[in-house]
Wavefront OBJ file of the C-alpha trace (Angstrom):
o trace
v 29.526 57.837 37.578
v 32.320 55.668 36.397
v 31.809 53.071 39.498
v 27.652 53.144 37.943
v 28.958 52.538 34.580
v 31.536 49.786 35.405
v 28.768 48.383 37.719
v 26.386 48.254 34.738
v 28.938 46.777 32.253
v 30.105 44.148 34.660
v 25.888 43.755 34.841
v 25.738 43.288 31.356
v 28.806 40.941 30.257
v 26.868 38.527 33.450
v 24.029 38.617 31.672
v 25.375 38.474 28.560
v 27.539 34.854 29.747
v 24.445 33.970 31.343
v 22.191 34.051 28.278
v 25.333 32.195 26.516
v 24.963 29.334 28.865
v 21.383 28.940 28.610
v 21.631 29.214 24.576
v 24.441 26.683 24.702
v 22.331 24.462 26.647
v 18.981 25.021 24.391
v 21.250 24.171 21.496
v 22.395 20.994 22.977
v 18.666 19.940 24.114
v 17.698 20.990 21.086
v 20.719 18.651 19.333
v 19.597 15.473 21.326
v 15.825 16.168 20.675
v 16.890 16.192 17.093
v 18.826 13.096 17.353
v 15.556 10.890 19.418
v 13.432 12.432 16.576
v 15.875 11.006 14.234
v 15.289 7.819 15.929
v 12.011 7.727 15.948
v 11.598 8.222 12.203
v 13.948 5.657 11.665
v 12.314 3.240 13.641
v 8.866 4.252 12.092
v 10.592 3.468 8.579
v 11.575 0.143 9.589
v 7.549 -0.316 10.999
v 6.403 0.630 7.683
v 8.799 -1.435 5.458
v 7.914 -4.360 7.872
v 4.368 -3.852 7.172
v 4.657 -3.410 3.435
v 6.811 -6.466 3.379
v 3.717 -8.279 5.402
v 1.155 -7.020 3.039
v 3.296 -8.041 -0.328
v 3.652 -11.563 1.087
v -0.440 -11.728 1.817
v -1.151 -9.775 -1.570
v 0.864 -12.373 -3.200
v -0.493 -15.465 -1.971
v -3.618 -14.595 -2.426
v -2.944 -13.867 -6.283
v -1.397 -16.530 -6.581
v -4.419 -18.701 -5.473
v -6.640 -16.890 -7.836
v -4.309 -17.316 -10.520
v -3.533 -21.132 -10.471
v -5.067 -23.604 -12.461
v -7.180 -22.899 -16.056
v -8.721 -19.436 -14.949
v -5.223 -17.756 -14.936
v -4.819 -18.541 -18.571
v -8.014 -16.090 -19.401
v -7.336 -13.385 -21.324
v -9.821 -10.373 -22.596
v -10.921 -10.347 -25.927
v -10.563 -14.485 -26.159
v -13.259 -15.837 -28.081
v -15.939 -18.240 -26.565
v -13.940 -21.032 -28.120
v -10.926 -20.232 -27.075
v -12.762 -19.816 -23.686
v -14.003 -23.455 -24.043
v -10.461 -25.376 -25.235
v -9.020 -23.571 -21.893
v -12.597 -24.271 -19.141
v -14.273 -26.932 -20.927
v -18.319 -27.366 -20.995
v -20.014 -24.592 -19.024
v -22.911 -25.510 -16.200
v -25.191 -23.182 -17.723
v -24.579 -19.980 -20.127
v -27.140 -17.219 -20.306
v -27.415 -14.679 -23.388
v -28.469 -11.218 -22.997
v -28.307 -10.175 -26.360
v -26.805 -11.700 -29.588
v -22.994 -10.985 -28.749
v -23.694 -10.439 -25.322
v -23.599 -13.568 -23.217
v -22.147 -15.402 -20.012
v -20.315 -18.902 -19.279
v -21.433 -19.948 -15.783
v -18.784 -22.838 -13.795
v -20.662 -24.597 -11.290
v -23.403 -23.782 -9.363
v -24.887 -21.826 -6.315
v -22.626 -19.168 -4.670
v -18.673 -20.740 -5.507
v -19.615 -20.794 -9.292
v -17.501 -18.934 -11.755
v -18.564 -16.708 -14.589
v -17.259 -15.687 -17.801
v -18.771 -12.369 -19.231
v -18.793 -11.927 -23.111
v -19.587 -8.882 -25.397
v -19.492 -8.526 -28.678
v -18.346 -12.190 -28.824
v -14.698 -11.934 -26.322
v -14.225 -11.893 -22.802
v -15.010 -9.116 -21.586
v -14.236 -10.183 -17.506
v -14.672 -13.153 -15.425
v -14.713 -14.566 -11.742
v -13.308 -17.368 -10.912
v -15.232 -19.761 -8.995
v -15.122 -19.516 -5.197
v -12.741 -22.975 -4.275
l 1 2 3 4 5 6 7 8 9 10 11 12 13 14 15 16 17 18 19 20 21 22 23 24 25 26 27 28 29 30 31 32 33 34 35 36 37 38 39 40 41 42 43 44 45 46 47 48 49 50 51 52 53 54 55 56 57 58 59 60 61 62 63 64 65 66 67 68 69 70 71 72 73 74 75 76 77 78 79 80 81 82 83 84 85 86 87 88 89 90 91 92 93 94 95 96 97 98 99 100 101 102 103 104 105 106 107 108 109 110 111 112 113 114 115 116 117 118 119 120 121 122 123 124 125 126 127 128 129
């Protein structure tokens, strides 16, 4: 009975140190897998900043084309004068109602249009350069 019983504890601390081992060595896999995954989001972060940084620079320069020259001095709720010291003679100007009315800037599909209602600027597109 006792060489059973010192059979089965000697059974049972192998397992035991066994089951140890292999925990100590899932924890350190599991460590490293942590650390590449740490990486990896790192390296994702950098992507992403890279690719905001792209899209700022294009987003900019764009705006900034749209918003050189006379048309970047617009402002809503100018008055058609105003409109006129700042754009000069429209092309053509069509009138919907009494204080509802457009400025058009040139012609054909690159013209430019300034919407009023109620007498003010109410939006506009610059023309297509």
């Amino acid at each position: 009975m006792i060489k059973n019983s010192l059979f089965y504890f000697s059974a049972l601390l192998l397992v035991g140190s066994l089951s140890a081992e292999l925990k100590q060595d899932q924890y350190i896999e599991l460590l490293k897998r942590l650390d590449r995954l740490e990486k990896q989001v790192i390296d994702q972060k950098k992507q992403i900043q890279e690719l905001n940084d792209k899209f700022d620079t294009i987003n900019t320069s764009s705006k900034t084309k749209l918003q050189t020259g006379p048309w970047a001095k617009l402002n809503k709720k100018m008055s058609a004068n105003e409109v006129l010291s700042i754009l000069g003679k429209p092309s053509s100007i069509k009138i919907h109602k009494a204080l509802h009315f457009d400025y058009y800037y040139g012609k054909g599909s690159t013209r430019g249009v300034v919407e009023f209602k109620n007498s003010r600027v109410f939006s506009w597109k610059q023309p297509n350069l």
